[in-house]
C-alpha positions in Angstrom: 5.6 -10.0 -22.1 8.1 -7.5 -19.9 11.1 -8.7 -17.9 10.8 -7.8 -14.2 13.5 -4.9 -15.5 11.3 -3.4 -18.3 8.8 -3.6 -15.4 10.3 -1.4 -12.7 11.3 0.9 -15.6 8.4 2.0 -16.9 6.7 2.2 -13.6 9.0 4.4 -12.0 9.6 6.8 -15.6 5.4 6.8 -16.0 5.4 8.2 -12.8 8.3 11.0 -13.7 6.6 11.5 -16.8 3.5 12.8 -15.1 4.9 14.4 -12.6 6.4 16.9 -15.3 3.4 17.9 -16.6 5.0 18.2 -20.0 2.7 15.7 -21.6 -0.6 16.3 -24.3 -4.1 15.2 -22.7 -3.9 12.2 -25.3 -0.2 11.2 -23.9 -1.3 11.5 -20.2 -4.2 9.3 -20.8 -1.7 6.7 -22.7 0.4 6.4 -20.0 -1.7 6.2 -17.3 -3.3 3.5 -19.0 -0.1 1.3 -19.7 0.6 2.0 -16.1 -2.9 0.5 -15.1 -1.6 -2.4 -17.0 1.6 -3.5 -15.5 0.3 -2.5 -11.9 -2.6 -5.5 -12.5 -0.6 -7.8 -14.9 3.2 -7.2 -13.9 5.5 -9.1 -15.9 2.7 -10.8 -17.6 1.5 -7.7 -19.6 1.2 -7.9 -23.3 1.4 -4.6 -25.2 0.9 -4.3 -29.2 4.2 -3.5 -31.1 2.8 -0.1 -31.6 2.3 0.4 -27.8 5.2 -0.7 -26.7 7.2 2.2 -29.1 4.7 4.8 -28.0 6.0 3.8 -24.7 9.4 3.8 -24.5 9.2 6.7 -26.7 7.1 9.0 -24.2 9.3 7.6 -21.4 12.8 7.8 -22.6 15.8 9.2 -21.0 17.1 12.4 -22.7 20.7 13.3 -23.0 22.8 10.2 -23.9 22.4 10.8 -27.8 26.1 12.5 -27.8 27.2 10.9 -24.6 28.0 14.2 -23.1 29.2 15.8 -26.5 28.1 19.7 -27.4 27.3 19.7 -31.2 29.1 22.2 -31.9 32.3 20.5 -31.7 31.0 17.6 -33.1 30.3 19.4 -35.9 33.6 22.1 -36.3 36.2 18.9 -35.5 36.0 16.3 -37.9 38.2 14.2 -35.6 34.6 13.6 -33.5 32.5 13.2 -36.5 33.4 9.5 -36.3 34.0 8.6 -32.7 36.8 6.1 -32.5 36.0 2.5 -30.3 36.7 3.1 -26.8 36.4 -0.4 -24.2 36.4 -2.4 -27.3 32.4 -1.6 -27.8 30.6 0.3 -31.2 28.5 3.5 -30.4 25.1 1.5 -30.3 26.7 -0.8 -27.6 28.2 1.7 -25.3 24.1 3.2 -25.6 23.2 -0.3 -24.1 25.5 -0.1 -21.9 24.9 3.5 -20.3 20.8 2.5 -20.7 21.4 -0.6 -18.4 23.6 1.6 -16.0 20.6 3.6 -15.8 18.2 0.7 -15.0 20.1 -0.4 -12.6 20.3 3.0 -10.9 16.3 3.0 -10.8 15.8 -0.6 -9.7 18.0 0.0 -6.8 16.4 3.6 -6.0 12.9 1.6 -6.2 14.0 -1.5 -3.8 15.3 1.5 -1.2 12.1 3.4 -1.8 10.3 -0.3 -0.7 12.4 -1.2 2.3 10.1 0.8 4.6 6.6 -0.6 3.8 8.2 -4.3 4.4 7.1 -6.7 7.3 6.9 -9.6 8.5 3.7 -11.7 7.8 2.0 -15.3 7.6 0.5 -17.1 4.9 -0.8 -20.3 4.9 0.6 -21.6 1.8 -0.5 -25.2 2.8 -2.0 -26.4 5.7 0.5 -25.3 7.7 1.7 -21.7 8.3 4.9 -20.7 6.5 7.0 -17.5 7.4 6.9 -15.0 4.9 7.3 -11.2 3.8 4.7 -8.8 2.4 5.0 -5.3 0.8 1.9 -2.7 1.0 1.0 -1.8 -2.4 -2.2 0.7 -1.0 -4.8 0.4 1.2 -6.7 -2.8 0.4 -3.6 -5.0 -1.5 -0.3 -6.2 -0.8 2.1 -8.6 -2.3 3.9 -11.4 -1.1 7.3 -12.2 -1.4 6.7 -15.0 -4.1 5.2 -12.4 -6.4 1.2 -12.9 -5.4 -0.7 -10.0 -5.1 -3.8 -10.5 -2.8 -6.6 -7.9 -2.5 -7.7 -7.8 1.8 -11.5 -8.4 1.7 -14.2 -7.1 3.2 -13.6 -3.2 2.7 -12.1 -0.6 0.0 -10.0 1.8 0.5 -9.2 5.4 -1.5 -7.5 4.9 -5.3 -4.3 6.2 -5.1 -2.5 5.0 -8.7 -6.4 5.9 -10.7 -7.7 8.6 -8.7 -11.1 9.9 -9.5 -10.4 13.2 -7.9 -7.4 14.9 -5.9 -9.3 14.3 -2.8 -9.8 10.5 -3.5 -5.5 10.3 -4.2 -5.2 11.9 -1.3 -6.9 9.6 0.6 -5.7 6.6 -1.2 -2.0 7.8 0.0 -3.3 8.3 3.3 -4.8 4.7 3.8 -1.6 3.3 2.2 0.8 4.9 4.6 -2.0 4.0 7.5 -1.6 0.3 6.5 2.0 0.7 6.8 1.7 2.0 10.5 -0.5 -0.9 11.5 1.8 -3.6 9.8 4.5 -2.6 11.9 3.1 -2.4 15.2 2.3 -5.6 15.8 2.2 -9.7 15.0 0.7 -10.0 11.2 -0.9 -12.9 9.9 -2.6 -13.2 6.0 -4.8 -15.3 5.9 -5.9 -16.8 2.3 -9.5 -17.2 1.5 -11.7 -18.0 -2.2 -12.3 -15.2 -3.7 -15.7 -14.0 -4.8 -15.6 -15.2 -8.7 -17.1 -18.1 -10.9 -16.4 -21.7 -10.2 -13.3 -22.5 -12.4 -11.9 -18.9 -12.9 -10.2 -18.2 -9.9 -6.0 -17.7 -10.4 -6.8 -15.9 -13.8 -7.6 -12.6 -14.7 -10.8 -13.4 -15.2 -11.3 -13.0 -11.3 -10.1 -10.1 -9.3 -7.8 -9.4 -11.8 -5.6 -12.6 -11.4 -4.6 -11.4 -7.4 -5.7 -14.3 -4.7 -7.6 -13.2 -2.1 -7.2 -12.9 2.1 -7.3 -11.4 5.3 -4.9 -9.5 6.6 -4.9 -9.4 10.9 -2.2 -7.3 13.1 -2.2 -9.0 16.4 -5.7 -10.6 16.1 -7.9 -7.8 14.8 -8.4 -7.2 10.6 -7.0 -4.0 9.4 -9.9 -3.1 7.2 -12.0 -2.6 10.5 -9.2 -0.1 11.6 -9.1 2.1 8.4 -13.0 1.8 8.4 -12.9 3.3 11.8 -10.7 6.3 10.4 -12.7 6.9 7.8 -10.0 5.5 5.2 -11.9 3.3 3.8 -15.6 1.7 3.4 -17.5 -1.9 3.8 -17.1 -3.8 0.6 -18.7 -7.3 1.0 -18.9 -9.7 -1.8 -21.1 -12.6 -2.8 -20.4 -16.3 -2.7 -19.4 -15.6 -7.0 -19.5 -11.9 -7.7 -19.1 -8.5 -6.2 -21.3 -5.2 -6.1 -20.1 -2.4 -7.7 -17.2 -1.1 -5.9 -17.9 2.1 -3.5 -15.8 4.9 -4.0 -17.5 7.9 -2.2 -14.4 9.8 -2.2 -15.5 12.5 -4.5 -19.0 12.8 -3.0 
């Protein structure tokens, strides 16, 4: 499994990755699947041995192999052919060191990039209700501050991290940012309900993908009937154990 580290990593250098456009078909699909992956498990995802070094090797940092060094001094001045200990550390452990610099730089950037879609919500933990905090993750999920994600019911909104098309992202970005808006204009309260699975399954992956399940109201009215109303998302309603295929009618 990841650390909660190796998780912000690879989420936030995926998304560089692609973003340059420097990638074979075969990469891009690799990565946006390992990226499906830890969005739905987090730091529960398992990857083979083999996976994991494809990984880190598509999204590794360039430019720390000479720390700074051109190569052709390194190779003229036999004074640098053998670097002398500085700090007390060997080569391989100033790498660590500069690597962890570097994921520190990027968990920080992330937690700044998050600070805007946080508010202030309820969720009724037990049978009372217990103050909490929630992040918008896109349209039709967020996470609580303990970790749990919980997919809103009742409607689906546009794919924005597995797009079908760019009109479907689009949207998906749209509905996420929407979400925001409404959050933050009023009194939120999330309320937990059973999800639509087998008798016995609920909690694991084996039902909705391990995320718990709610409604999500800003100052007494449900936010899915909102983004219906904008046309940012659709009705999706589920059986007593099982759900319809999902509508996505983005792409027409």
């Amino acid at each position: 499994m990841l650390s909660d580290i190796e998780v912000t990593y690879f989420r936030s250098r995926i998304q560089d990755v692609l973003d340059e456009g420097r990638v074979s078909d075969w990469q891009r699909g690799f990565l946006m699947d390992m990226r499906q992956k830890i969005e739905r498990y987090g730091a529960r995802t398992r990857f083979s041995e083999k996976q994991l070094a494809t990984l880190r090797r598509l999204t590794v940092i360039k430019g720390d192999g000479d720390l700074g060094l051109p190569a052709s001094k390194a190779s003229q001045c036999p004074r640098y052919r053998q670097r002398p200990r500085y700090w007390g550390l060997r080569r391989n452990e100033q790498k660590l060191l500069i690597i962890a610099a570097v994921l520190v730089v990027l968990m920080l950037a992330a937690a700044v990039q998050q600070v805007e879609s946080y508010v202030r919500g309820w969720f009724p933990a037990t049978s009372t209700l217990e103050a909490r905090v929630f992040s918008v993750t896109d349209g039709d999920t967020i996470r609580m501050d303990d970790g749990t994600r919980v997919r809103l019911v009742g409607f689906n909104t546009p794919e924005k991290f597995e797009p079908r098309c760019d009109r479907e992202k689009e949207l998906g970005i749209r509905a996420s940012k929407r979400l925001v808006e409404i959050v933050s204009s009023g009194q939120s309260t999330v309320t937990k309900v059973a999800c639509s699975c087998k008798a016995g399954t609920e909690g694991t992956d084996r039902c909705n993908y391990g995320r718990s399940c709610g409604v999500l109201k800003v100052d007494g009215k449900d936010v899915g009937q909102t983004l219906i109303s904008e046309g940012l998302a659709v009705p999706f309603t589920c059986g007593p154990t099982g759900c319809p295929p999902t509508p996505r009618p983005w792409c027409g």
